[in-house]
C-alpha positions as CSV (number, residue, x, y, z in Angstrom):
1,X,111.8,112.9,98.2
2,X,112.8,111.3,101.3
3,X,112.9,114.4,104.5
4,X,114.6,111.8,107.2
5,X,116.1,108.1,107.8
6,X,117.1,106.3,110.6
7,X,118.6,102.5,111.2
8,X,118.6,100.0,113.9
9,X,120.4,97.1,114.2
10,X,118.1,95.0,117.0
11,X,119.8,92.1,118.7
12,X,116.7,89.2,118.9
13,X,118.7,88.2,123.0
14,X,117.2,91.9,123.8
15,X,114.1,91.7,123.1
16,X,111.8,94.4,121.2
17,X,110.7,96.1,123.8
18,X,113.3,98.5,123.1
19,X,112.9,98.9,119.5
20,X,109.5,99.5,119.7
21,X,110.6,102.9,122.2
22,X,112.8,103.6,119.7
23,X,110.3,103.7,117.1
24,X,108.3,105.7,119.3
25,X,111.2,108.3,120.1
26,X,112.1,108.7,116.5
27,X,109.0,109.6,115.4
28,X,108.2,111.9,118.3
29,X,111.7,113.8,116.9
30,X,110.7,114.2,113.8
31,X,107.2,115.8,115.3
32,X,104.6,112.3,113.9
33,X,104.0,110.8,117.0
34,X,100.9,110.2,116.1
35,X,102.2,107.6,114.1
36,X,103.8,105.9,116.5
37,X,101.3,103.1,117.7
38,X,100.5,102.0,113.9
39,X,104.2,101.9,113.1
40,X,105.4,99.9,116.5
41,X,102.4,97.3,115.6
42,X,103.9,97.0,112.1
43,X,107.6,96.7,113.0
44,X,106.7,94.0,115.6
45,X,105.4,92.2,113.3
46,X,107.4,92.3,110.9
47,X,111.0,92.1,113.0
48,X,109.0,89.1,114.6
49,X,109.0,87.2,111.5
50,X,112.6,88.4,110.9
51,X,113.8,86.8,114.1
52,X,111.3,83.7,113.9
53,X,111.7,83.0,110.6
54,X,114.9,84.8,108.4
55,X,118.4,84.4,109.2
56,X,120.3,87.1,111.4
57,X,121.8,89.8,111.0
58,X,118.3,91.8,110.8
59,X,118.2,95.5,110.4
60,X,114.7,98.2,110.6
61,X,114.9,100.7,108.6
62,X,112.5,103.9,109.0
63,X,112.1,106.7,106.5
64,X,109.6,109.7,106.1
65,X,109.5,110.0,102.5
66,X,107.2,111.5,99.9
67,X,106.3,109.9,96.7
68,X,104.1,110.8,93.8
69,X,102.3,113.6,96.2
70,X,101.8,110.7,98.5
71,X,103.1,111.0,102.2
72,X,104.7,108.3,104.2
73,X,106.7,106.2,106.6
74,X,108.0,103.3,105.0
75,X,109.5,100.7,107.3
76,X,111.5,97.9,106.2
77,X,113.4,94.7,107.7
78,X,116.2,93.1,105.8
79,X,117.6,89.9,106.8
80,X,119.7,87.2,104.8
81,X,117.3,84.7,104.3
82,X,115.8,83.9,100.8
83,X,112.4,85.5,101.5
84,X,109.1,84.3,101.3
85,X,106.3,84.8,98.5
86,X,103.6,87.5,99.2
87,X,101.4,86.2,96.9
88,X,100.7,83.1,98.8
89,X,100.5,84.9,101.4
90,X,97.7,87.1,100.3
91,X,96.0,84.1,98.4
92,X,95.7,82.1,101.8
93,X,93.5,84.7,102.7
94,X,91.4,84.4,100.0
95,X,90.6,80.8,100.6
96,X,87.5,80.6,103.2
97,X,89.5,76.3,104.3
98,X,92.5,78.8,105.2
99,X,92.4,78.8,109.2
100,X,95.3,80.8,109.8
101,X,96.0,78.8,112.8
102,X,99.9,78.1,111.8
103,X,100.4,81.7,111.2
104,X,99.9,84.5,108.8
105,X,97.6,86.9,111.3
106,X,100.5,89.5,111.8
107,X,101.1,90.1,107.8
108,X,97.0,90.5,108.1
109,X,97.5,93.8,110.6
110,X,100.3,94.8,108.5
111,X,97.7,94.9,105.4
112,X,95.3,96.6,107.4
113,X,97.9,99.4,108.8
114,X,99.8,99.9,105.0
115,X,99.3,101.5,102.0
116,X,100.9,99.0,100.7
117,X,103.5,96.0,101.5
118,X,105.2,93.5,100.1
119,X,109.2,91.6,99.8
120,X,111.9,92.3,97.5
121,X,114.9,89.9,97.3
122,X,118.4,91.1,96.9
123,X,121.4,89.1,96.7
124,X,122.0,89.1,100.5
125,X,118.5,87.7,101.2
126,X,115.1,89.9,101.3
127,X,113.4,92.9,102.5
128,X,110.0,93.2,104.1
129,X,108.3,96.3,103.8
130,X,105.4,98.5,104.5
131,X,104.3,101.6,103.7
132,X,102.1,103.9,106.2
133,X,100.3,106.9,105.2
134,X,101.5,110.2,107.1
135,X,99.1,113.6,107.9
136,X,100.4,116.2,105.9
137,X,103.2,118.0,107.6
């Protein structure tokens, strides 16, 4: 059951300085602040990638939903580029030879900070998202 949803459309020439207040705001509105500094961590990471790596237009999505009795913010950034494979991702960090040193340290805090994660493909490119686990409102 998803309780609230919001959507930005951030523009990479501003920055994310004001996303990340965004982020903050929302989530003070709908009264989880305290999620605030886990979330902005997780959506600069992942709109980082976006704007480093997809193809523009990007949008952040934020929802408070609940799911088989589980509660959560899922975030997610779409852009139109063909995606990337999680899998490899997560096996790099298996490998002890994997240095990390061209990347790959941001998805790292976004495993730490979700539930869960991952990338879906659609026809207009892919979606990144992670799930965080809420309080119990």
């Amino acid at each position: 059951m998803e309780r609230s949803y919001v959507s930005f459309a951030p523009v990479p020439e501003n920055g994310l300085c004001p996303v990340r207040g965004a982020v903050r705001d929302q989530l003070t509105r709908w009264g989880h602040g305290e999620l605030a500094e886990d979330a902005v961590l997780v959506v600069s990471e992942l709109l980082g990638n976006a704007f480093g790596h997809g193809t523009t237009p990007v949008r952040l999505s934020l929802a408070l939903h609940e799911q088989a009795g589980h509660q959560s913010l899922l975030i997610q950034v779409s852009d139109t580029s063909p995606g990337f494979d999680t899998k490899a991702v997560r096996a790099r960090w298996t490998r002890p030879s994997s240095t990390l040193s061209t990347g790959g340290r941001g998805l790292l805090l976004v495993e730490a900070l979700s539930r869960s994660w991952g990338d879906r493909h659609h026809r207009r490119g892919h979606t990144v998202w992670a799930d965080l686990p809420r309080g119990i409102a």
